[in-house]
C-alpha positions in Angstrom: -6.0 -5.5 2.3 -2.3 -5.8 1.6 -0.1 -5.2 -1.9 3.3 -6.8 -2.6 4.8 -3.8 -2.8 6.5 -3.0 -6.4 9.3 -0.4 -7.4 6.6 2.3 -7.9 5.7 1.8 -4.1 9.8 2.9 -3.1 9.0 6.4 -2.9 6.0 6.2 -0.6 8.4 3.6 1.7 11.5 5.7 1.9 9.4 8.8 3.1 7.7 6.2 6.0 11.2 4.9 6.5 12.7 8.2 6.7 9.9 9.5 9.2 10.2 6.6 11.5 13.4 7.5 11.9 13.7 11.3 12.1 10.9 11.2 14.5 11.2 7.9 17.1 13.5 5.8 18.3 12.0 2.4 17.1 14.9 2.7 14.3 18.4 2.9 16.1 20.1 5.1 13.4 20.2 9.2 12.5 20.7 8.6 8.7 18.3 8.8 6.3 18.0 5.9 3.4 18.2 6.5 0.0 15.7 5.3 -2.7 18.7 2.7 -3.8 19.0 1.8 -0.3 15.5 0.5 -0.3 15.7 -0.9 -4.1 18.2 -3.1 -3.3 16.4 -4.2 0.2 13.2 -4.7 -1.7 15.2 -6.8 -4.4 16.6 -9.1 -1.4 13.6 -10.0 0.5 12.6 -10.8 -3.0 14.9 -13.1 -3.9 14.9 -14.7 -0.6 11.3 -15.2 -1.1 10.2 -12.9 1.5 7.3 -10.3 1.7 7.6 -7.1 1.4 3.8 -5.9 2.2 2.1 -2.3 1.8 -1.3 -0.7 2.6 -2.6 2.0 0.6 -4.8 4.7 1.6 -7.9 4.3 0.3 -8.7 7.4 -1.2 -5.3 8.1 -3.2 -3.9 4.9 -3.2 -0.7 6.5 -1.8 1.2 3.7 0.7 1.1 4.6 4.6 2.3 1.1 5.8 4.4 -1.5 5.3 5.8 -4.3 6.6 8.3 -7.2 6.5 10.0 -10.0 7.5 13.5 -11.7 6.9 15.8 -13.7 8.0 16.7 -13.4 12.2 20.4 -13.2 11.3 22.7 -12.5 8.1 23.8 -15.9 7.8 20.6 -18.1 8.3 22.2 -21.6 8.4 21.4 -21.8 11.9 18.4 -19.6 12.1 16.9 -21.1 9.4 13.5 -21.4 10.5 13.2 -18.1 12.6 12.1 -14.7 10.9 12.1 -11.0 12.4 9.7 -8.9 11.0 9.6 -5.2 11.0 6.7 -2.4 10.4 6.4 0.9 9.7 3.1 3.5 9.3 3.1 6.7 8.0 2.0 9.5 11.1 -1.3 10.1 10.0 -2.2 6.7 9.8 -1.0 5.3 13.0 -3.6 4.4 15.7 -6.0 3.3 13.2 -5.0 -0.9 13.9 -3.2 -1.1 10.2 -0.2 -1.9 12.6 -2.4 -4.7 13.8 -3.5 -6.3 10.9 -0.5 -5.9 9.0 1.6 -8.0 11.9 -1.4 -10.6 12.0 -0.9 -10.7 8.3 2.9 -11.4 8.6 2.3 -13.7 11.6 -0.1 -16.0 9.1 2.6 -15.5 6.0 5.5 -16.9 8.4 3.2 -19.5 9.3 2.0 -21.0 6.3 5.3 -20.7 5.0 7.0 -23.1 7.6 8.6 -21.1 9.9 8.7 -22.0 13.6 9.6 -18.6 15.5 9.0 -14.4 14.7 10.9 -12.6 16.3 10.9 -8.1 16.9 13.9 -6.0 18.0 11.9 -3.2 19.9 12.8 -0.1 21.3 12.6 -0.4 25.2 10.8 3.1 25.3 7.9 2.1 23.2 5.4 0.3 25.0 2.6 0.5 22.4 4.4 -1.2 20.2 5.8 -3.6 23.1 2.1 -3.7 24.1 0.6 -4.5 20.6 3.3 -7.7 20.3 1.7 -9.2 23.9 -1.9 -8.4 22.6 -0.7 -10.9 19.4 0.8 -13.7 21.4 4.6 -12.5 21.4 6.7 -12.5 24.7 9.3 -10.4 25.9 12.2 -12.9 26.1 14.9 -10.1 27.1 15.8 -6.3 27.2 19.3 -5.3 26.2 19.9 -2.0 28.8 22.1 0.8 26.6 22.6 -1.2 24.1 22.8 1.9 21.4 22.4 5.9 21.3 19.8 7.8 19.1 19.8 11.2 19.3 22.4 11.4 21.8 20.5 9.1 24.6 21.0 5.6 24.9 18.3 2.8 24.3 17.1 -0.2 25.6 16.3 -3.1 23.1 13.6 -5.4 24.3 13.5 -9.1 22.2 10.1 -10.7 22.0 9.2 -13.8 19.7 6.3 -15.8 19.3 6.3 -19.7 18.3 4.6 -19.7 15.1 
């Protein structure tokens, strides 16, 4: 169901990226990424052995998802065993359960690759996304009131993790 993604695939993920945030608030920044940006992203989940998932539309192949996870923190010496994940669909694919599947999919990569927690950063306003994490076993562990702005307004961040 889901590619590694490759270079080719950088393209397809900057335009998702660049959507999510232009258009929500689940990314707490007004700047768009660059295709470098994300070239040297993909090239450090790579080499810190992390995945960096797509799905493809069936019909031209083109990517409409993708989805991640990394180390919690910057410096993982402490953290070492707990990952947040991130992902990201493309607006005419959403409400279609790729989100689903693709977080199931990470959940069962974090697992089998001996981590003990998952953890999502997730913007306070967006229950379905806050909603989909409870339907998959996460809990909300804490909400961080106006903790940023994005698009003038400040945001809540609500922290949910799930024991893997």
């Amino acid at each position: 169901m889901f590619d590694d993604a490759t270079v080719d695939d950088l393209p397809a993920i900057v335009d998702i990226y660049n959507d999510v945030i232009a258009t929500t608030t689940a990314i707490y920044r007004d700047d768009p990424v660059t295709l470098e940006d994300r070239a040297a992203w993909l090239e450090e989940r790579r080499a810190d052995g992390f995945p960096v998932l797509v799905a493809r539309d069936a019909a031209t192949a083109r990517v409409v998802a993708l989805g991640s996870f990394g180390w919690f923190k910057a410096s993982p010496s402490g953290y070492a065993t707990t990952v947040e994940h991130t992902i990201m669909v493309a607006p005419h694919a959403r409400g279609a359960g790729l989100g689903t599947r693709l977080l199931q999919t990470l959940i069962e990569r974090a697992g089998a690759a001996g981590f003990h927690m998952m953890v999502g950063l997730i913007d306070g306003a967006n229950t379905g996304s806050i909603a989909l994490h409870e339907r998959l076993g996460f809990g909300q562990v804490g909400r961080l009131p106006e903790v940023a702005r994005k698009d003038g307004a400040w945001v809540d961040l609500v922290l949910v993790q799930r024991k893997l």
